[in-house]
VEXZA-682975 format. One record per residue (C-alpha): residue in three letters; z, y, x. Coordinates in steps of 0.1 Angstrom, whole numbers, plus 5000, padded with zeros to 4 digits. Each point is the difference from the previous one (the first is absolute). Layout:
<recs>
- ala Z Y X
...
</recs>
This chain:
<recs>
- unk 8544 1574 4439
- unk 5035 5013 5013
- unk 4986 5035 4998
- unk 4993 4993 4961
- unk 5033 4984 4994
- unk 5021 5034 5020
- unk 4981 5020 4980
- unk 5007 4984 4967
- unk 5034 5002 5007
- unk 4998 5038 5013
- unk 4985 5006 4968
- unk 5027 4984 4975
- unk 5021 5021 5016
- unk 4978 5031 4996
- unk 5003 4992 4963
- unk 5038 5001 4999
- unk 4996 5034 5021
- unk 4979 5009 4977
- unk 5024 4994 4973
- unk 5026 5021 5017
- unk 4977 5026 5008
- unk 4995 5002 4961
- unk 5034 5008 4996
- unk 5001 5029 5029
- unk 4966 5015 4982
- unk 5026 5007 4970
- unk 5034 5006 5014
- unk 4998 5018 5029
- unk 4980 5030 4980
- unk 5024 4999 4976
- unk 5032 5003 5028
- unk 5010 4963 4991
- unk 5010 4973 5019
- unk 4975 4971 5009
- unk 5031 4977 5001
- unk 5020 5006 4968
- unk 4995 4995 4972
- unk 4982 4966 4997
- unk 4965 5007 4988
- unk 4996 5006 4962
- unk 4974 5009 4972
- unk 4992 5038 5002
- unk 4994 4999 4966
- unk 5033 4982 4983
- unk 5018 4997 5035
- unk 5005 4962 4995
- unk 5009 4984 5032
- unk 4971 4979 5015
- unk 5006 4964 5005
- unk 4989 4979 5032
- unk 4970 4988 4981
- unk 4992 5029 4995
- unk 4999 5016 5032
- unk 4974 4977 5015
- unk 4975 5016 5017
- unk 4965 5005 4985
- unk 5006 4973 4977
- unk 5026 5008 4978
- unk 4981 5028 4988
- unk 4973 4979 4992
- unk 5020 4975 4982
- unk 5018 5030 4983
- unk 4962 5016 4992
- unk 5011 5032 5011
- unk 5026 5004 4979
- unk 5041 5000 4993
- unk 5014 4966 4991
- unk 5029 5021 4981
- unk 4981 5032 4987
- unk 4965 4990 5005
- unk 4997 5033 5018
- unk 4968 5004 5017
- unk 5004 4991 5040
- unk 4975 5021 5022
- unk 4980 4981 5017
- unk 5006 5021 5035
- unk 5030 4970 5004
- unk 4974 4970 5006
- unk 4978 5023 5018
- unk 5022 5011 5025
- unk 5015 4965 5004
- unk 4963 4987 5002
- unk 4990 5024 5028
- unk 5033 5001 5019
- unk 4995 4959 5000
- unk 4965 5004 5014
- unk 5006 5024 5027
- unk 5031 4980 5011
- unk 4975 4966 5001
- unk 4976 5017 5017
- unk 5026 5012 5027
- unk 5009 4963 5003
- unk 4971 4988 5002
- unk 4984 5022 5028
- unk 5032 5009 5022
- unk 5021 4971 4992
- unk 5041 5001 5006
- unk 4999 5028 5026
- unk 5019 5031 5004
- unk 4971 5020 4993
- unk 4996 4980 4964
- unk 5034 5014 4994
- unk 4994 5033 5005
- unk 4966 4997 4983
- unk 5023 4986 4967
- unk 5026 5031 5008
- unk 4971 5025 4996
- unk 4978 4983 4971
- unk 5029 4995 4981
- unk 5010 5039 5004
- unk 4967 5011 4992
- unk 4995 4975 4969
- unk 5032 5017 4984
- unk 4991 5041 5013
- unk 4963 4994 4982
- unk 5019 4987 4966
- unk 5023 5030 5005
- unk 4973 5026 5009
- unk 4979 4987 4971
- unk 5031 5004 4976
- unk 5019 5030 5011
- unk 4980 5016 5031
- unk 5028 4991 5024
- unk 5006 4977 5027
- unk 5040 4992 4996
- unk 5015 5011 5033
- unk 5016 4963 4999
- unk 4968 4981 5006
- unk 4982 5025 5026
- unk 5033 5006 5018
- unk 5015 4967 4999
- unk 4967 4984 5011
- unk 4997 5024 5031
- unk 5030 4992 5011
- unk 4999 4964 4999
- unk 4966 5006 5020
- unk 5017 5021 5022
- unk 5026 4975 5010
- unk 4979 4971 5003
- unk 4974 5021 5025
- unk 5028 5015 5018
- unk 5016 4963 5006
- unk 4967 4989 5011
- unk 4992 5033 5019
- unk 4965 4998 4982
- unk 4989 5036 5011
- unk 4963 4998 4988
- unk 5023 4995 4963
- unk 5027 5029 5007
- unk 4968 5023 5010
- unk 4984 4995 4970
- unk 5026 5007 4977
- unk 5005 5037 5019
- unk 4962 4999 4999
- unk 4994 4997 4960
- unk 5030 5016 4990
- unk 4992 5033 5028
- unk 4964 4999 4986
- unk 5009 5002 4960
- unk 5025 5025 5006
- unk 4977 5021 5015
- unk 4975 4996 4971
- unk 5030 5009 4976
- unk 5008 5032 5022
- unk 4963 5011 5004
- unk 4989 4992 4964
- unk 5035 5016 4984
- unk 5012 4972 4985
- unk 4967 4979 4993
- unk 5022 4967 5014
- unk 5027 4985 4980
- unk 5032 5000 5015
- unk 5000 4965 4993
- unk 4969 4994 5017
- unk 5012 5010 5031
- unk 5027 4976 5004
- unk 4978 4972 4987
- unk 4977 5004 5028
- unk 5031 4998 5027
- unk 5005 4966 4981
- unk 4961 4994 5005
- unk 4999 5011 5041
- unk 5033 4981 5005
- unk 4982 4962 4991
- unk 4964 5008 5010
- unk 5005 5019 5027
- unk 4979 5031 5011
- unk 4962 4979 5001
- unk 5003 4986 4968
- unk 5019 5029 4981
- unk 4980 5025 5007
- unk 4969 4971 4991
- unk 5019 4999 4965
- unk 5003 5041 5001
- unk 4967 5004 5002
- unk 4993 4974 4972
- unk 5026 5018 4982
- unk 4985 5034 5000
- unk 4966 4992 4998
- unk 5002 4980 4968
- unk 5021 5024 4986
- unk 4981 5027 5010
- unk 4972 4982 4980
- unk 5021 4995 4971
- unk 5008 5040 4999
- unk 4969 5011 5004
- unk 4984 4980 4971
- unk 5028 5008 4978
- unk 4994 5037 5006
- unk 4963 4993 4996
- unk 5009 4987 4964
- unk 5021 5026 4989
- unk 5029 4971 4996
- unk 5020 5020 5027
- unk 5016 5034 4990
- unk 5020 5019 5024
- unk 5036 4987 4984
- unk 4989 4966 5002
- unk 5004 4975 5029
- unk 4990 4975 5018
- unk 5023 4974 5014
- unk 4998 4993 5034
- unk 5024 4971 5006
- unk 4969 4979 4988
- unk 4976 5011 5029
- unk 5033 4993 5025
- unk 5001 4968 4989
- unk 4959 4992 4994
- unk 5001 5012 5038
- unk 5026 4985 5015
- unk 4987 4964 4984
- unk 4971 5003 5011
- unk 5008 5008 5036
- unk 5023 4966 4999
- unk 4970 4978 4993
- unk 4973 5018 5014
- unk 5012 5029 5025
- unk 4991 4977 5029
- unk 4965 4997 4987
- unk 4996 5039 4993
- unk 5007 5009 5035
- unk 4979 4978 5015
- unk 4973 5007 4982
- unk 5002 5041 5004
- unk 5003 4991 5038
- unk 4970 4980 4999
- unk 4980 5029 4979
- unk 5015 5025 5025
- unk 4989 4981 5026
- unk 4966 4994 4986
- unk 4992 5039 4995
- unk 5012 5008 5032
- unk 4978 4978 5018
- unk 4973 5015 4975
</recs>
């Protein structure tokens, strides 16, 4: 029961972060302050009132739209606060109020906004995968968490290879995401959520290419994959290893 009730509250607070990642999807693109002004309508740039701002719900209240303008309000702003929420509960309810919760949140909350950004302006605002590594950084180096400092070298070493070798087939912003990624799962479980990363997204390119939906100019964000990966390796990393140890094992005794 007391797992339920952390994770409930982890997750109203995933909604608010969700809220305010909302608000870094738009501005930071744009060069604009996350802090000022105070949010408004992008269509008649009426200033939003508290209830208003509610997560989730006010834009079901509103129906998706402007209380002034009656503007149309995308409805990436309750998705992101939905999923943000979620993640945050489920990092409350499986790791509790622990130091590794918090850098779980540092990192989710990262990767929630560089996915919205990637999706809307393939980039990954130096803000987010900067600022998030080196809040990381800190906290491992405080704790002197070396498995944690080793995989940030490890995951940002191995994608700027990729990006040297391939010419430029990594994003810039990619790169520094994954220090972000090493930094709170450490080497084990980041280069779990690498793998993830690449292989799903390997998937992906191959079947758009396969379907003609790929041309050379066009491409495919990667932040998504990161992030896919670096989830998945939270909840289930543990459970991956030990179960390609125990097929190693199996067909080496074979």
């Amino acid at each position: 029961m007391m797992e339920l009730v952390i994770g409930l509250i982890y997750a109203f607070f995933g909604s608010v972060f969700g809220s305010f990642a909302n608000v870094c999807i738009w501005r930071l693109p744009r060069g604009e302050s996350v802090v000022w002004p105070a949010s408004r309508c992008v269509h008649c740039q009426g200033q939003l009132r508290p209830w208003q701002l509610v997560p989730i719900f006010s834009w079901l209240f509103l129906g998706g739209k402007c209380a002034y303008c009656q503007g149309e309000i995308h409805w990436r702003y309750p998705v992101v606060e939905l999923v943000t929420a979620v993640l945050f509960g489920l990092i409350g309810y499986f790791f509790g109020f622990s130091l590794q919760a918090f850098r779980y949140l540092i990192l989710l909350f990262a990767l929630v906004v560089s996915v919205g950004t990637d999706f809307s302006h393939r980039e990954i605002p130096d803000e987010i995968s900067w600022g998030s590594s080196a809040v990381l950084f800190v906290l491992a180096l405080v704790t002197l968490d070396w498995p944690l400092l080793i995989g940030g070298a490890v995951l940002f070493g191995l994608l700027y290879l990729i990006a040297f070798a391939s010419g430029g087939g990594m994003g810039g912003g990619d790169i520094k995401l994954s220090l972000a990624i090493g930094l709170a799962l450490g080497w084990r479980l980041g280069l779990v959520g690498l793998f993830v990363a690449f292989l799903v997204g390997g998937l992906l390119a191959m079947g758009l290419l396969f379907s003609r939906k790929a041309g050379g100019k066009h491409q495919v964000p990667f932040a998504p994959f990161l992030a896919l990966g670096a989830v998945t390796a939270i909840f289930f990393g543990d459970l991956i290893i030990r179960g390609y140890w125990d097929i190693s094992m199996q067909i080496w005794r074979w």
